[in-house]
DRENLOLUM-238793 format. One line per field, with one value per residue (C-alpha): residue number from 1; residue in three letters; x negated, y negated, z negated. Coordinates in nm, 3 decimals, padded with zeros to 5 digits, always signed. Each point is the difference from the previous one (the first is absolute). Layout:
REM DRENLOLUM-238793
seq NUM;... $
type ALA;... $
c1 X;... $
c2 Y;... $
c3 Z;... $
This chain:
REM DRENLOLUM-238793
seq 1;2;3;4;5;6;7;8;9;10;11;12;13;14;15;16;17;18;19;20;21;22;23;24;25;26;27;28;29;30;31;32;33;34;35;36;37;38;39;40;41;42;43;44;45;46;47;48;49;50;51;52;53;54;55;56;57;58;59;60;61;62;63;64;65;66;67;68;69;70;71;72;73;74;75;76;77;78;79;80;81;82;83;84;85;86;87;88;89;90;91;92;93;94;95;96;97;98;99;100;101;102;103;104;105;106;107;108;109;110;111;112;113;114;115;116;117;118;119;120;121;122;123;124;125;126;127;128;129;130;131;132;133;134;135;136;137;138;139;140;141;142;143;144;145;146;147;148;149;150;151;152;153;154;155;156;157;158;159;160;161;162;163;164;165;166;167;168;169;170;171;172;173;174;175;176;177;178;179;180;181;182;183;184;185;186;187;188;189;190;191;192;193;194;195;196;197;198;199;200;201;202;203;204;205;206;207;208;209;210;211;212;213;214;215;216;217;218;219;220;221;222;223;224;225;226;227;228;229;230;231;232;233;234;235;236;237;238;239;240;241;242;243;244;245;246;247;248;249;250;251;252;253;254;255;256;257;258;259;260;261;262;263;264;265;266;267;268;269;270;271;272;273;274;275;276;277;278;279;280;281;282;283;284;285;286;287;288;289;290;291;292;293;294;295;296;297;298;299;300;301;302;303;304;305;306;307;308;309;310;311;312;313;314;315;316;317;318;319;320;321;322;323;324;325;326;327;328;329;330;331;332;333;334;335;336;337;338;339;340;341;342;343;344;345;346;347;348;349;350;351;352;353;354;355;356;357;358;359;360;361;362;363;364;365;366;367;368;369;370;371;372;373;374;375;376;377;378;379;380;381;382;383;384;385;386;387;388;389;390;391;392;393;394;395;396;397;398;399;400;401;402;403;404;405;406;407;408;409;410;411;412;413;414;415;416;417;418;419;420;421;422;423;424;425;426;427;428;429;430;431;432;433;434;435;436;437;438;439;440;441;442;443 $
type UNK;UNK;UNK;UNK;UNK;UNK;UNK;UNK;UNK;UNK;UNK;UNK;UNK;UNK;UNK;UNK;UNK;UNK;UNK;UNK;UNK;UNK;UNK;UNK;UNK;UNK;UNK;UNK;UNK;UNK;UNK;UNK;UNK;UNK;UNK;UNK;UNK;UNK;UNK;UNK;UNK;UNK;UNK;UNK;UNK;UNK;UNK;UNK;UNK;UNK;UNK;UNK;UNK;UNK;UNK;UNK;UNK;UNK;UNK;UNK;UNK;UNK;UNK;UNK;UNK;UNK;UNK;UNK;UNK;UNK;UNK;UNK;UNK;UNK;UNK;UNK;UNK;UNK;UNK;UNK;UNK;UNK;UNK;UNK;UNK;UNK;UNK;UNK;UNK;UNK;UNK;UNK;UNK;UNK;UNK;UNK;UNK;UNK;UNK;UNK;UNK;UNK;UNK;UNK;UNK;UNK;UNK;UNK;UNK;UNK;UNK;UNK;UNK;UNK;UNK;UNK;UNK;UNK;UNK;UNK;UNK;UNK;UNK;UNK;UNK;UNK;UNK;UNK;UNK;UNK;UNK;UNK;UNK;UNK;UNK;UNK;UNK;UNK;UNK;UNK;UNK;UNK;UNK;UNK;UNK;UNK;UNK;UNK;UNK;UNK;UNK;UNK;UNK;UNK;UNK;UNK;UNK;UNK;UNK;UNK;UNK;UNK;UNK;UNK;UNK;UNK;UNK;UNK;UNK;UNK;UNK;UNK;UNK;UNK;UNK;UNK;UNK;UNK;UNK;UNK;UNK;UNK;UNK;UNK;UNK;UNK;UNK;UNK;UNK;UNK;UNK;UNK;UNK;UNK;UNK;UNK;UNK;UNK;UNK;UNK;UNK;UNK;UNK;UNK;UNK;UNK;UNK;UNK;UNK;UNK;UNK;UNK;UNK;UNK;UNK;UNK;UNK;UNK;UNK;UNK;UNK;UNK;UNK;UNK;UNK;UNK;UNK;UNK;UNK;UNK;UNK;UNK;UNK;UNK;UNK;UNK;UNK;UNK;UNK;UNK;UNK;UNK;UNK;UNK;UNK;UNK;UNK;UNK;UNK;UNK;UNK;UNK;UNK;UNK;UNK;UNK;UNK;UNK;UNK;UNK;UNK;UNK;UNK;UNK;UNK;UNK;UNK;UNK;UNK;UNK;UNK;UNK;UNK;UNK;UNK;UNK;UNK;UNK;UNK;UNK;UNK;UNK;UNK;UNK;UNK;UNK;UNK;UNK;UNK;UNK;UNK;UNK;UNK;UNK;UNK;UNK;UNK;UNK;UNK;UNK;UNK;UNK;UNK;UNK;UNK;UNK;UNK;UNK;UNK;UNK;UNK;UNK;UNK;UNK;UNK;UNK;UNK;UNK;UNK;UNK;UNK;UNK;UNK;UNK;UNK;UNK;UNK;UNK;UNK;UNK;UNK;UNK;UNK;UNK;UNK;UNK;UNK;UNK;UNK;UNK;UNK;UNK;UNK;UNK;UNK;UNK;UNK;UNK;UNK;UNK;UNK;UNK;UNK;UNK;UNK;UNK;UNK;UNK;UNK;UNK;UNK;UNK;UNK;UNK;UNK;UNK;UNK;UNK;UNK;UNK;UNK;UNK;UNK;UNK;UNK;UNK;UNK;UNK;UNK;UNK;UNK;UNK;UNK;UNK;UNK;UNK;UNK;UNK;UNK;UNK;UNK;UNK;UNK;UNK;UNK;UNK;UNK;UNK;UNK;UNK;UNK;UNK;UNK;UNK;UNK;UNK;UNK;UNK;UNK;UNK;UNK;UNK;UNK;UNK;UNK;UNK;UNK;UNK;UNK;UNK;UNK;UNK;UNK;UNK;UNK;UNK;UNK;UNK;UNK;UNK;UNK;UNK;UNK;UNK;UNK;UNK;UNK;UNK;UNK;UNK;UNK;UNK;UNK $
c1 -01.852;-00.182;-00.035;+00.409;-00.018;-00.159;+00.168;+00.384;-00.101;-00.150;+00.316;+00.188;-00.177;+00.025;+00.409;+00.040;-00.242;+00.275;+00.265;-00.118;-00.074;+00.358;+00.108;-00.169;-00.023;+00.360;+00.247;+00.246;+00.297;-00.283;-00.053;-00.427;-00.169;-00.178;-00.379;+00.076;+00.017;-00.366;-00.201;-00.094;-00.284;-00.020;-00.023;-00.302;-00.112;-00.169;+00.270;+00.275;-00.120;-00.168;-00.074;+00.148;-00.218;+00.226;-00.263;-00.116;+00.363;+00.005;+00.062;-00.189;-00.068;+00.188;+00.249;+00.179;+00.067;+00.307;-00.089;+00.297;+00.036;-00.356;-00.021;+00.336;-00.140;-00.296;+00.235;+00.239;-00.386;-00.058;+00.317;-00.017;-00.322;+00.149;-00.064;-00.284;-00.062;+00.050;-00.311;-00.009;-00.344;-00.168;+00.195;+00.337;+00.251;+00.367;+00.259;+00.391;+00.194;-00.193;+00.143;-00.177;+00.125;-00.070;-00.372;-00.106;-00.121;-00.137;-00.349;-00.177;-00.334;-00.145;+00.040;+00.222;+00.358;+00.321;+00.197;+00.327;+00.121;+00.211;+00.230;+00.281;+00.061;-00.294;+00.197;+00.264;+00.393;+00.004;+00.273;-00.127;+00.095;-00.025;+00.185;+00.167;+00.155;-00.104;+00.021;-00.210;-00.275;-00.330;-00.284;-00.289;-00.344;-00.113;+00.305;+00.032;+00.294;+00.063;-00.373;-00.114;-00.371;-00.040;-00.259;-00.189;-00.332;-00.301;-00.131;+00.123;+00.352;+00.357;+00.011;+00.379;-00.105;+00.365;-00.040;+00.121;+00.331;+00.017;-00.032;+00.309;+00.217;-00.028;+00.091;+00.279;+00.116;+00.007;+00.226;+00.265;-00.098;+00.189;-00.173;-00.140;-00.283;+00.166;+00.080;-00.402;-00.197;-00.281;-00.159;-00.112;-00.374;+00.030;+00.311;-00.007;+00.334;+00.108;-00.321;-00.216;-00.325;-00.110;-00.280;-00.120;-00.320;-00.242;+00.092;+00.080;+00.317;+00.112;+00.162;+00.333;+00.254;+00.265;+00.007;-00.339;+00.034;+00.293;+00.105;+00.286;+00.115;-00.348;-00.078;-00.406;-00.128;-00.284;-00.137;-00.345;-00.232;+00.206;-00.064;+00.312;+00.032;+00.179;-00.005;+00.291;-00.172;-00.056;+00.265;+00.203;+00.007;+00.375;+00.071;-00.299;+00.097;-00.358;+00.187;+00.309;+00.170;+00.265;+00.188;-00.323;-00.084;-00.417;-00.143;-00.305;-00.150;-00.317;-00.331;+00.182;+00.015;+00.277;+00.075;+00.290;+00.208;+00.326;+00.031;-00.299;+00.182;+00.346;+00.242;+00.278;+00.199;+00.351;+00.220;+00.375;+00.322;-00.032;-00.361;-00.008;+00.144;-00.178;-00.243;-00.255;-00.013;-00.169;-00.124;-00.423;-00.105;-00.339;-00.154;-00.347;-00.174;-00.314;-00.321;+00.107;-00.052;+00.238;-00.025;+00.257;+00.329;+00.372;-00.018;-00.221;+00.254;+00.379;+00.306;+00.153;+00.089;+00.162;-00.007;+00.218;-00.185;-00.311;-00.103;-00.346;-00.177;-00.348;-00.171;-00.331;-00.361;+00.010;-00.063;+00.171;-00.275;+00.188;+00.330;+00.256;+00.367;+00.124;-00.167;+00.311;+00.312;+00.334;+00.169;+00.327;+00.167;+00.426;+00.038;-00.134;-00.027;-00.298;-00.129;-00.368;-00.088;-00.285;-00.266;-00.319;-00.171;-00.342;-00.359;+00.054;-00.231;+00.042;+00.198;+00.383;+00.266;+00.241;-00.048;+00.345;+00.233;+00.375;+00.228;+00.264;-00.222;+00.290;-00.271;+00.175;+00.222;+00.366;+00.254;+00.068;+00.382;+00.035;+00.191;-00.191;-00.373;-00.162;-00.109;-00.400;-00.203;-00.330;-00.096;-00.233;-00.319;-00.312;-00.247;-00.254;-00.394;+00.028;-00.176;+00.133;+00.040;+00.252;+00.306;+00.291;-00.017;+00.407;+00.152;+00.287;+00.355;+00.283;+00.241;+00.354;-00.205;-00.236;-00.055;-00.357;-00.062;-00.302;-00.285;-00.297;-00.259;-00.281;-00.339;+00.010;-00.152;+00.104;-00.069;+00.303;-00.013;+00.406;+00.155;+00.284;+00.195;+00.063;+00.357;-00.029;+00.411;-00.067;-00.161;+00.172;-00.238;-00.300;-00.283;-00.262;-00.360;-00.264;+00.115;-00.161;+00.068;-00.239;-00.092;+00.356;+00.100;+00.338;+00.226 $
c2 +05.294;-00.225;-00.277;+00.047;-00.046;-00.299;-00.134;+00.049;-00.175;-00.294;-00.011;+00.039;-00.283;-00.274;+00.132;-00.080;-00.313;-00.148;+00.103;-00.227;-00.248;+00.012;+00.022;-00.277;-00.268;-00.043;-00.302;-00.032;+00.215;+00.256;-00.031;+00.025;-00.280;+00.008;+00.034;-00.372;-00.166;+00.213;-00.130;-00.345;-00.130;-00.365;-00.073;-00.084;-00.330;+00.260;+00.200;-00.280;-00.028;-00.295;-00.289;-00.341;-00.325;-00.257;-00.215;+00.110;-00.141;-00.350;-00.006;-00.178;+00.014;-00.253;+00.018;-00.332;+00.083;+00.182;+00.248;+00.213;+00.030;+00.079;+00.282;+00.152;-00.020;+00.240;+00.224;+00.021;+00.038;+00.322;+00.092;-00.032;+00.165;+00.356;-00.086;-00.078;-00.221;-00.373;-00.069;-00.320;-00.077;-00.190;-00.351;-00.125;-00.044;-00.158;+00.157;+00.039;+00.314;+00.240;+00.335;+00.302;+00.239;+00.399;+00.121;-00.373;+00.002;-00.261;-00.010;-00.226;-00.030;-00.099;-00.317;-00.011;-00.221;-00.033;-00.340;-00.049;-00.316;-00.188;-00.124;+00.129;-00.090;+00.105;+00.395;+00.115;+00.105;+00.358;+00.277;+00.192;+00.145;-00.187;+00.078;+00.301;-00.158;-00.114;-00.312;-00.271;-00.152;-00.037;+00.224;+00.136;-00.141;+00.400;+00.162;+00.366;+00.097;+00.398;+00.071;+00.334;+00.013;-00.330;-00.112;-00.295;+00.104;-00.168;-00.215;-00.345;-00.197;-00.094;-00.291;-00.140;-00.326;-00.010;-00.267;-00.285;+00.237;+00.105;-00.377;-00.070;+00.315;-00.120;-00.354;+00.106;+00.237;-00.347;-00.130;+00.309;+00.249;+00.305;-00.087;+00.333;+00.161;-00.057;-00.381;-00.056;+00.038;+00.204;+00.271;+00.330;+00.120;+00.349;+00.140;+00.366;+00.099;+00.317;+00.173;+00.281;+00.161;-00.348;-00.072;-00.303;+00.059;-00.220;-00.348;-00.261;-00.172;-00.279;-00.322;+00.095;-00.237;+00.241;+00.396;+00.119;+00.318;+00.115;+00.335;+00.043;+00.364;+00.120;+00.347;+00.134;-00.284;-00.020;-00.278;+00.054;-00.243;-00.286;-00.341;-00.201;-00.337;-00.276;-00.180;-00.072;-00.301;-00.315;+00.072;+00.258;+00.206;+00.098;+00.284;+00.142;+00.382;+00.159;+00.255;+00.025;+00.344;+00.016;+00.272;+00.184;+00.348;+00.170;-00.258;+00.005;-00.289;+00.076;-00.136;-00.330;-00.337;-00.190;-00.344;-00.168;-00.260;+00.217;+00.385;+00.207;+00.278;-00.092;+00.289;-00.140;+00.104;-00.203;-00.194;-00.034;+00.195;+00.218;-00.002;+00.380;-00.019;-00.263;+00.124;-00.254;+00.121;+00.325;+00.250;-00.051;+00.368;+00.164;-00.287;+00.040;-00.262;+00.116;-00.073;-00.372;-00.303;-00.259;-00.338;-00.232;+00.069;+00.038;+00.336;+00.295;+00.149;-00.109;+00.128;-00.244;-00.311;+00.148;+00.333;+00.283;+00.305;+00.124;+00.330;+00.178;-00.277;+00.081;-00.267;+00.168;-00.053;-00.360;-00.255;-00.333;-00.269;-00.253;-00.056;+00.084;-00.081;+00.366;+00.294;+00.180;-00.213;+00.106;-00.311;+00.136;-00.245;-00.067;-00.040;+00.258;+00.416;+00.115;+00.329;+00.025;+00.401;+00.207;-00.254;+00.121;-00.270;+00.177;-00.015;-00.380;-00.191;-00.411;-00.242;-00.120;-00.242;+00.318;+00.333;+00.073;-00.246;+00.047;-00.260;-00.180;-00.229;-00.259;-00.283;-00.026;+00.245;-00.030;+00.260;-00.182;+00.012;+00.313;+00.040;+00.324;+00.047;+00.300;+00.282;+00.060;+00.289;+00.053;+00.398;+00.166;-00.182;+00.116;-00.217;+00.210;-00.050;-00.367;-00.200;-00.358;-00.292;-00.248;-00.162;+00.190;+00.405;+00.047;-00.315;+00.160;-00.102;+00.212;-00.079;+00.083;-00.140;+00.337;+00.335;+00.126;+00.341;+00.305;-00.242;+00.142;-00.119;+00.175;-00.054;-00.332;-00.210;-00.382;-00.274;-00.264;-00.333;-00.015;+00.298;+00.128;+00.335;+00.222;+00.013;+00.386;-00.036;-00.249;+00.288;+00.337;+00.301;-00.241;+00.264;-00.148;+00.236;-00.160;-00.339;-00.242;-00.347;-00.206;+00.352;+00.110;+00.329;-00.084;+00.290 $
c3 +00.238;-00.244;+00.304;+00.049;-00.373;+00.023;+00.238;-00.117;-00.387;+00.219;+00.239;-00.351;-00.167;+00.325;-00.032;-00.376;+00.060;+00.251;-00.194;-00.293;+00.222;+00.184;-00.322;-00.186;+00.331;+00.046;+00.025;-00.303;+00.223;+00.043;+00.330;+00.075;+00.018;+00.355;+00.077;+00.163;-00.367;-00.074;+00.301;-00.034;+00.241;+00.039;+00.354;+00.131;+00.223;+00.262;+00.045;+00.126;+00.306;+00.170;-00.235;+00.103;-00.236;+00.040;+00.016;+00.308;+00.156;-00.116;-00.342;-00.230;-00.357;-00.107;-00.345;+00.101;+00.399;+00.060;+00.228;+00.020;+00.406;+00.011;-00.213;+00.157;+00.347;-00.121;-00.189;+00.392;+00.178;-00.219;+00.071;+00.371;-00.014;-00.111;-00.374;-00.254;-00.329;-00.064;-00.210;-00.197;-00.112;-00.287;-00.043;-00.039;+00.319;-00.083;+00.196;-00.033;+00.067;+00.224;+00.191;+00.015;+00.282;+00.060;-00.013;-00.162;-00.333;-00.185;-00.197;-00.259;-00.061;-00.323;-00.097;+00.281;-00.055;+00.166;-00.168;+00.039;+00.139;-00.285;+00.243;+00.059;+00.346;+00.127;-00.078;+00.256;-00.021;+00.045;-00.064;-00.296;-00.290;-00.393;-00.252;+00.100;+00.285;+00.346;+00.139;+00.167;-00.292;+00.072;+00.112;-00.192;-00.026;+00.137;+00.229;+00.137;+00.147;+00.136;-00.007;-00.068;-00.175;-00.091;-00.240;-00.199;-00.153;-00.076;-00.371;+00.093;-00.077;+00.134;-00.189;+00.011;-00.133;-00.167;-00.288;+00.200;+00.090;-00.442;-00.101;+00.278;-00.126;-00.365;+00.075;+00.206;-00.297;-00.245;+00.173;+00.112;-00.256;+00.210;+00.301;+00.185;+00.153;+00.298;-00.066;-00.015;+00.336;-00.009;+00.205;-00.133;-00.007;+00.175;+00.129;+00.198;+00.133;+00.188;+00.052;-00.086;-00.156;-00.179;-00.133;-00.226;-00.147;-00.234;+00.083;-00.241;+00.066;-00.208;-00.104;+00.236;+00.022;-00.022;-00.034;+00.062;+00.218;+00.124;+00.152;+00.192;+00.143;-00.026;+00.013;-00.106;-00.133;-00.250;-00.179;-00.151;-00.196;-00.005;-00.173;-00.029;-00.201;-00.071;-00.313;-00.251;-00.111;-00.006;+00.297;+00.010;+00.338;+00.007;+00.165;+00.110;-00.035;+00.054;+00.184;+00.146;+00.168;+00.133;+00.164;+00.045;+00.012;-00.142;-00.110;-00.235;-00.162;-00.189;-00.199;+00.053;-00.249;-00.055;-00.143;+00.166;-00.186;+00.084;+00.018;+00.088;+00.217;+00.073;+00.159;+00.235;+00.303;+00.004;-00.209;+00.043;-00.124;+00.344;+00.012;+00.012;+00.310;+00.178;+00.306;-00.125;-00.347;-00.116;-00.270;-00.127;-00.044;-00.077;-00.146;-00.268;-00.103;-00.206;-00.125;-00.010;-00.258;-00.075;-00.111;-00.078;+00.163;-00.073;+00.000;+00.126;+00.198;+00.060;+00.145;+00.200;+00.001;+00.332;+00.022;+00.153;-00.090;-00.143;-00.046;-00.100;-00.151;-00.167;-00.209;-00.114;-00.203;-00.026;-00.238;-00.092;-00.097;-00.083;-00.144;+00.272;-00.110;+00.097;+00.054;+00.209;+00.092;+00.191;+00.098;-00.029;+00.253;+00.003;+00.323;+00.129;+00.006;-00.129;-00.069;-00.114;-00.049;-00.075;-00.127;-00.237;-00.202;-00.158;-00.129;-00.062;-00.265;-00.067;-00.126;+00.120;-00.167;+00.124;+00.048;+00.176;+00.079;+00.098;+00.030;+00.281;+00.193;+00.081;+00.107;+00.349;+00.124;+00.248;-00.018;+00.359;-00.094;-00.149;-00.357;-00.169;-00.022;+00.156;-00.203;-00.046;-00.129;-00.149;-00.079;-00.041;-00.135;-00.162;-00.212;-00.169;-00.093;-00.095;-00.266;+00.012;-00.211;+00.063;-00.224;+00.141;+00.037;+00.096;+00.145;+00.216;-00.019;+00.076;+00.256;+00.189;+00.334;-00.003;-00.132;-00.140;-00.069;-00.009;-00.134;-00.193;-00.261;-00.050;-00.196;-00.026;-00.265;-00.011;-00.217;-00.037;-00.143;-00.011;-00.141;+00.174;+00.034;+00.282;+00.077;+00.178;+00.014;+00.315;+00.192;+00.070;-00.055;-00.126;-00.141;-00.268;-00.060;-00.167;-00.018;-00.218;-00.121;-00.234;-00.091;-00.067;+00.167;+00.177;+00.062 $
């Protein structure tokens, strides 16, 4: 009796233990977070199979010899082969855009270093996907297309050697100041379309010439340990998004740094006034990115500038070192039907020039003909456990384009060096609890 005793309090206590758990671990639309987002093993060199030095098939260690074809033929040999890993070792090897196909993966010792050619021509025409559009523009430095398991591990660096391609943007924007990302040629670093159970573990990658990883309908992918870089002076790196997702589904990005000279995760998935109903375009869902430091950057994490749909978005025990411009921005775009849902902002500490910013972004935008804008929605966001100092606490402007509603403050303590009210008229059902503002309780 006494061991059935014993036995129905334990089987009680593992019940109410995985209750709180359930409970506690869920996504903002309380749904559980999986046992996928918990388990986070880096991969491991001796577990990708047979290891392929490149140096062992003709390449040599040489930062000023493009050896693109080279290093491609090894990555095709391990494919041939049944599968294995693309080790570059200690040195520095300039390639252009390389393609990674289905049991390849790619590792980097340390001091190991993939440069970027600063060419442009040396990068092919592909179809692929920018902007929340596809069309042909030019590969990647790292490519994987419809690959399932995919990885790049190891301590060395994708170095995208972009300063050549920043100095060549900024001239170009002197003389047409509304000249594009698109009117200035330049690759991407990383870009991982259509595939499954990714992983990107440890690597540094840096000094892109454009967007610095990019994920395109993704599904499981995880990127742990990161280092990514590039400067905002003495030359600005425009647009060099540390991350990029885009109509992805699970994806965790954790005990990562980021310092990009645009935003440091960037949410798309389509742009248009029928982008909801464009087969290319898609919803980002399940997405936590935690554990994480920030460095300079236009924001932490922003909606948009082309995005369809986001929903259960988790931004999570990290810090801001130095000054971001916004700690969460929805890019509330014209042209374009948006609807970003279910997002938690918490346990932040740092500094930011905003904490939330809400505004039209009108930068570029085409109604493509059409006379009224489309209707967009923001609803149901959380920000709560944050100490931050910055100069604006509420900078969100209300609008006819879109409708905000079911936000929540809570415990926060800010310090702001412009004073400024918040307007809780421009949100329907906007809930304030322990809210506090140069050490003024807001209610």
């Amino acid at each position: 009796m006494i061991n059935l005793l014993k036995k129905g309090v334990m089987a009680f206590t593992i019940s109410i233990f995985t209750l709180s758990l359930s409970a506690k671990d869920v996504f903002p639309d309380g749904t559980v977070i999986s046992q996928w987002f918990r388990s986070n093993q880096k991969v491991r060199l001796a577990d990708l199979g047979t290891p392929y030095n490149i140096t062992d098939y003709r390449v040599v260690n040489d930062s000023t010899l493009l050896q693109t074809e080279q290093i491609q033929q090894v990555i095709d040999l391990v494919h041939q082969q049944g599968g294995g890993v693309v080790v570059i070792p200690k040195g520095t090897f300039l390639t252009s855009s390389l393609f990674f196909r289905q049991n390849t993966h790619l590792y980097l010792e340390d001091e190991a270093t993939l440069k970027g050619s600063d060419d442009i021509s040396h990068f092919p025409v592909v179809e692929t996907r920018v902007e929340g559009q596809t069309l042909n523009y030019f590969a990647a430095l790292i490519n994987a297309d419809g690959v399932d398991g995919f990885t790049i591990s190891g301590k060395g660096t994708i170095n995208g050697n972009g300063l050549r391609y920043w100095k060549s943007f900024w001239q170009r924007r002197a003389v047409i100041p509304k000249c594009t990302n698109m009117d200035e040629l330049r690759p991407r670093l990383v870009y991982i379309s259509n595939s499954k159970n990714v992983q990107l573990s440890d690597v540094k990658l840096i000094n892109s010439p454009f967007w610095t990883t990019h994920l395109y309908k993704c599904e499981n992918v995880k990127l742990l340990g990161l280092y990514i870089y590039s400067p905002f002076e003495p030359v600005k790196a425009p647009s060099t998004d540390a991350v990029d997702i885009d109509a992805c589904t699970n994806v965790l990005i954790k005990d990562c740094y980021m310092s990009v000279n645009d935003d440091a995760i960037a949410l798309k998935g389509g742009k248009g006034p029928n982008a909801d109903t464009k087969p290319d375009n898609g919803s980002n869902c399940n997405i936590i990115i935690e554990d994480c430091t920030f460095g300079f950057c236009h924001s932490a994490i922003t909606f948009g500038s082309e995005c369809v749909h986001s929903r259960n978005i988790i931004l999570r025990r990290c810090v801001i070192k130095e000054r971001a411009t916004r700690l969460l921005w929805l890019k509330m775009r014209p042209d374009t039907p948006q609807n970003y849902e279910y997002v938690l902002v918490e346990d932040i500490k740092g500094n930011a020039r905003n904490f939330i910013y809400i505004r039209p972004w009108t930068q570029f935008f085409d109604l493509k003909g059409q006379d009224e804008m489309p209707k967009s929605y923001s609803s149901h966001v959380t920000m709560r456990n944050i100490e931050l100092d910055c100069e604006n606490f509420f900078n969100v402007t209300a609008s006819d384009q879109y409708d905000l509603s079911d936000f929540a403050f809570e415990h926060i303590k800010v310090k702001a060096s412009k004073e400024g009210a918040i307007y809780k008229e421009y949100i329907k059902n906007f809930s304030l609890k322990d809210v506090e503002v140069n050490n003024q309780k807001i209610d």
